[in-house]
C-alpha positions as CSV (number, residue, x, y, z in Angstrom):
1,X,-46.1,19.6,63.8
2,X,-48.0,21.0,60.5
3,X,-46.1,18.2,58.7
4,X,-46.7,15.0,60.8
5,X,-50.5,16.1,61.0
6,X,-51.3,16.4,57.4
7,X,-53.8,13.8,57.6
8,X,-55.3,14.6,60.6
9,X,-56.2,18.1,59.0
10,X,-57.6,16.3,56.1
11,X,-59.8,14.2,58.3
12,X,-60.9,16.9,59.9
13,X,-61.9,19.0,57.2
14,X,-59.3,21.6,57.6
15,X,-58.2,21.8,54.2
16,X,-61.8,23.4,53.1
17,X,-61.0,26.3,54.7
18,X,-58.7,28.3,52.0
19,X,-57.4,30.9,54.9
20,X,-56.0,28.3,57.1
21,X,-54.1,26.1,53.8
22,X,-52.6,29.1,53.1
23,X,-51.2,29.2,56.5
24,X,-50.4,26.0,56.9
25,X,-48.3,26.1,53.6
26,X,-46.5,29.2,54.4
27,X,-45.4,27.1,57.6
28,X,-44.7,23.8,55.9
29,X,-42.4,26.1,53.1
30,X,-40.5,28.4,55.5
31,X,-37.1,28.2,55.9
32,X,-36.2,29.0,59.2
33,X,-38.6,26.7,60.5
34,X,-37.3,23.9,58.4
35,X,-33.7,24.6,59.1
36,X,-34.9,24.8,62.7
37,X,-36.6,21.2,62.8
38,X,-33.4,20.1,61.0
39,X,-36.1,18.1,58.7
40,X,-34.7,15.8,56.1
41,X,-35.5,14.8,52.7
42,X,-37.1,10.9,54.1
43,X,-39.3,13.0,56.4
44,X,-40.9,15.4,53.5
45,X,-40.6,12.1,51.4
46,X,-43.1,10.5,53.9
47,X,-45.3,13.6,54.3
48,X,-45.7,13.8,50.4
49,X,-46.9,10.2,50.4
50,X,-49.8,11.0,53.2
51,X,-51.0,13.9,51.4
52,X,-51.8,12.6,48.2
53,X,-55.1,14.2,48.9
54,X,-54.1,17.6,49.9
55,X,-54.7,20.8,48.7
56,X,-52.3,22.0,45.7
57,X,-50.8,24.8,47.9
58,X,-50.1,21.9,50.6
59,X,-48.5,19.5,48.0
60,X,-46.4,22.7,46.6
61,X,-45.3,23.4,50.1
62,X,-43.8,20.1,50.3
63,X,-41.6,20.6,47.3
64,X,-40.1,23.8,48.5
65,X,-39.5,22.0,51.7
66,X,-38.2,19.1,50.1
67,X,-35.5,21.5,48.4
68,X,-34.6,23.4,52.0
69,X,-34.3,19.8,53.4
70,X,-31.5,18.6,50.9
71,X,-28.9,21.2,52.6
72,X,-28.9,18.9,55.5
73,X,-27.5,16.8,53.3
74,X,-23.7,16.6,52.9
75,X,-22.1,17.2,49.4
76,X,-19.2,15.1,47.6
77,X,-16.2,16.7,45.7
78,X,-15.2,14.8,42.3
79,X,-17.3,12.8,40.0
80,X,-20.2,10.2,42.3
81,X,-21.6,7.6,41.3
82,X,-24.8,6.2,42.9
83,X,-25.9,2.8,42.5
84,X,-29.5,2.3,43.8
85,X,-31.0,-1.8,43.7
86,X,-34.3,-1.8,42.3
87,X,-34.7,-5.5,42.4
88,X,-37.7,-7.6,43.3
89,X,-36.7,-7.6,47.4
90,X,-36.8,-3.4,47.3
91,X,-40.3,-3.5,46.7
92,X,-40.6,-4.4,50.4
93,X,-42.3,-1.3,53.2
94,X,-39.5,0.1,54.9
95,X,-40.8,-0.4,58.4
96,X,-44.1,-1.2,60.0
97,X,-45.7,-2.3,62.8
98,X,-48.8,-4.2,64.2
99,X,-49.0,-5.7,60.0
100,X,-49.4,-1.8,59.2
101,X,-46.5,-1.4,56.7
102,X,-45.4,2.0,55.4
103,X,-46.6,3.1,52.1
104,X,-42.9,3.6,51.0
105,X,-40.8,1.1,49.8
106,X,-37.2,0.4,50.0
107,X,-36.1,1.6,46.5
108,X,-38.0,4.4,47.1
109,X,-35.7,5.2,50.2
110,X,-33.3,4.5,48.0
111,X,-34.2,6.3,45.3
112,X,-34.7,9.2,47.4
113,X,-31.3,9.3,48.6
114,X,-29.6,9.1,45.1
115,X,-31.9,12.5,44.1
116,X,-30.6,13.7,47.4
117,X,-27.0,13.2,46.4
118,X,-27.6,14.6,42.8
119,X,-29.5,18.0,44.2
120,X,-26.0,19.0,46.1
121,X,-23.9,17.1,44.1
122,X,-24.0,17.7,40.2
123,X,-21.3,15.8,39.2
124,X,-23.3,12.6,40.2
125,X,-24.9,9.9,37.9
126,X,-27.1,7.6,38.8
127,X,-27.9,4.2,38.1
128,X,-30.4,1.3,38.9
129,X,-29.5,-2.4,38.9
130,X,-31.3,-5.5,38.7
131,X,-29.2,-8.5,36.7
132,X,-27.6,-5.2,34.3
133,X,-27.1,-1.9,35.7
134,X,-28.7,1.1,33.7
135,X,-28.2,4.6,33.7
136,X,-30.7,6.9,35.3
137,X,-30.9,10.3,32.6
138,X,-32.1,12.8,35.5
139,X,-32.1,16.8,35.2
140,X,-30.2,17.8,38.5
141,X,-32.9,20.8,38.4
142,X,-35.7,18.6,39.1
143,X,-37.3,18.7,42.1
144,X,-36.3,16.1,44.2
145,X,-39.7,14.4,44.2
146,X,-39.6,14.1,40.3
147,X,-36.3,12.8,40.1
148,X,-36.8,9.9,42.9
149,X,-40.0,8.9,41.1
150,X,-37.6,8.8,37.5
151,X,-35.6,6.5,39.5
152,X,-37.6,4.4,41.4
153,X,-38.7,1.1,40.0
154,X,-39.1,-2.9,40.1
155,X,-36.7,-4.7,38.2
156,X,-36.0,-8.5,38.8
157,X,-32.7,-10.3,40.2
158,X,-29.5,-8.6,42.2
159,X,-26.2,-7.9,40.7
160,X,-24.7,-5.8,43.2
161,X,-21.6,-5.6,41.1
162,X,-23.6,-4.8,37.7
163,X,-22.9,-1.1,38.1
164,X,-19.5,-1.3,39.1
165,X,-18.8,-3.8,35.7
166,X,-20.5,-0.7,33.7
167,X,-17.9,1.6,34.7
168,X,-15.2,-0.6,34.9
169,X,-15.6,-1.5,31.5
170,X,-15.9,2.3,30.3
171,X,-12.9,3.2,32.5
172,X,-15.4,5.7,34.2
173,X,-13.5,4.9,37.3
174,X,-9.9,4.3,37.9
């Protein structure tokens, strides 16, 4: 509940009161109640993006969250390699409604999920493709939020297959 109402507290000055952020980050950061709400990363993702106004502590909360959220996610054995297309067409909302769309785009979805994968997976790289595919350098140890940002961007044209000629050509795969 604390989560999906961040900006309803904000309109409704609830932030000014120091007492009640403190308790409303303590909630948004523990652990049982994350693990309880089975909360994923695109959730924490979204309530990041609606509390670009919040209070530090609230904005901190979210990280730790963010962290307890990526053990929903499953992990890979082996060397991973991510792909994410950060051509011209991801720049589009993921959803909306009513000509209301989301503040998050597609590559940041998909950007999201490639941090994801990295956090419980450290034997992952990750690239970005356009028309040439290009290797993401990330810290693994990053928090999830700084690492999607590192990879999201806008690039021009799709080669799906840009990544794939990377690593074919450097016999990364086999």
């Amino acid at each position: 509940m604390v989560r999906m109402n961040l900006n309803t507290f904000e309109r409704h000055d609830v932030f000014k009161n120091p007492e009640t952020v403190t308790k409303l980050a303590a909630k948004l950061a523990d652990e049982n109640n994350i693990r309880r709400a089975k909360v994923f990363p695109y959730q924490l993702f979204i309530a990041e993006k609606m509390a670009a106004t919040a209070p530090q502590e609230i904005k901190d909360a979210l990280v730790t969250a963010m962290e307890v959220s990526t053990r929903n996610i499953p992990t890979f054995d082996g060397k991973v390699y991510v792909a994410v297309d950060f051509s011209g067409s991801m720049r589009v909302p993921v959803t909306g409604a009513n000509g209301k769309p989301t503040v998050v785009t597609c590559n940041q979805v998909a950007s999201l999920l490639a941090s994801c994968v990295l956090r419980n997976s450290h034997n992952a790289e990750v690239y970005r493709f356009d028309t040439q595919s290009y290797r993401v350098d990330l810290d693994p140890n990053d928090s999830v939020f700084v690492n999607t940002n590192k990879i999201a961007a806008n690039g021009g044209g799709t080669d799906c297959g840009a990544t794939l000629h990377d690593l074919n050509a450097r016999k990364a795969i086999g």
